[in-house]
Structure formats: structure tokens, C-alpha cells
N, C-alpha and C positions, 0 to 999 in steps of 0.2 A: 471508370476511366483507366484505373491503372491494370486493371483485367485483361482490358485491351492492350494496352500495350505490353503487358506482360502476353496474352495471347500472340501479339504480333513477331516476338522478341521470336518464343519457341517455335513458328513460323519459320522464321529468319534460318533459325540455327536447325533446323530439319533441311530446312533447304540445302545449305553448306553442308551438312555431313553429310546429304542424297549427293551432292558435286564432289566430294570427298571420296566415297564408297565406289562410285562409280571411275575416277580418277585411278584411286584401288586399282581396282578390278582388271583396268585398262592396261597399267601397269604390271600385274603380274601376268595379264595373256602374254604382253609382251617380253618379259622376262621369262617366261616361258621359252614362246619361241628361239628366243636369243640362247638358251640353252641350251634346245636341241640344234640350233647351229653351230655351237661350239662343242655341241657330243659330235656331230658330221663333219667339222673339222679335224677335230683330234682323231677321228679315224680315218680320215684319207692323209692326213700327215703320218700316220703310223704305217699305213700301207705304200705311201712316197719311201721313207726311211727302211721298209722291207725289200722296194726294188731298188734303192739306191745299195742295201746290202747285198742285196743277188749280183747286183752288175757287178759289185768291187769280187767277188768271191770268184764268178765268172772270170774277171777278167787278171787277176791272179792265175787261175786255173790256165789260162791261153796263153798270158806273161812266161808259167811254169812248166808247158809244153815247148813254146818257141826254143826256148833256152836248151830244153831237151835234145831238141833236135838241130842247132845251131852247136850242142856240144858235139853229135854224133857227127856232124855235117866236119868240123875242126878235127873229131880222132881222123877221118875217112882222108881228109886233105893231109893231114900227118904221114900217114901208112903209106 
């Protein structure tokens, strides 16, 4: 009698750690993935933040011509 319920017990708790292992598993596919979404994230944010840096350099560079030629434009109205 107590065989069996000792049989039934280790049963029991095979069972629970097969829903355990599998819960596991499930968990880190998913932590997985969730990974390489935030590896694909952090690299289209760093590629946003490189053309965010081109535009500002760019537009410095055209800010730094205008001015060039708005000074040549001012000597020529002098003269």
C-alpha cells in the first residue's frame, strides 16, 4: 500500500517537473528571441543616430556656405 502511494507521489512530481522543463524551454525560446530583437533594435537605433549625425554635419556644412556667400553677397553691396 505505501509503495503505491509512494509510486503514485514519484508519478506526481515527474509529471511537474516534465510541466516545469517544458515551461523551461519555452521560456528561454522565447528569451531568445526577445534578444535578437533587442540585438535589431540597438542596431537600427545606432544606424537612426548615424543619419541623425550626417543630417546635423550636412546641414552645418550648408548653414556654413550660406553665410559664405551672404558675407561675399554684403562685401559686393559695400563696394
Amino acid at each position: 500500500m505505501e509503495s503505491e502511494a509512494l509510486f503514485r507521489q514519484f508519478n506526481e512530481i515527474e509529471t511537474k517537473v516534465e510541466k516545469l522543463l517544458e515551461i523551461c524551454r519555452s521560456q528561454q525560446a522565447a528569451n531568445s528571441e526577445l534578444q535578437q530583437k533587442v540585438k535589431q533594435l540597438e542596431e537600427e537605433l545606432h544606424s537612426a543616430n548615424e543619419s541623425v549625425k550626417r543630417q546635423a554635419e550636412e546641414k552645418a556644412l550648408i548653414r556654413s556656405r550660406i553665410d559664405k556667400l551672404l558675407a561675399k553677397l554684403e562685401d559686393l553691396t559695400r563696394s
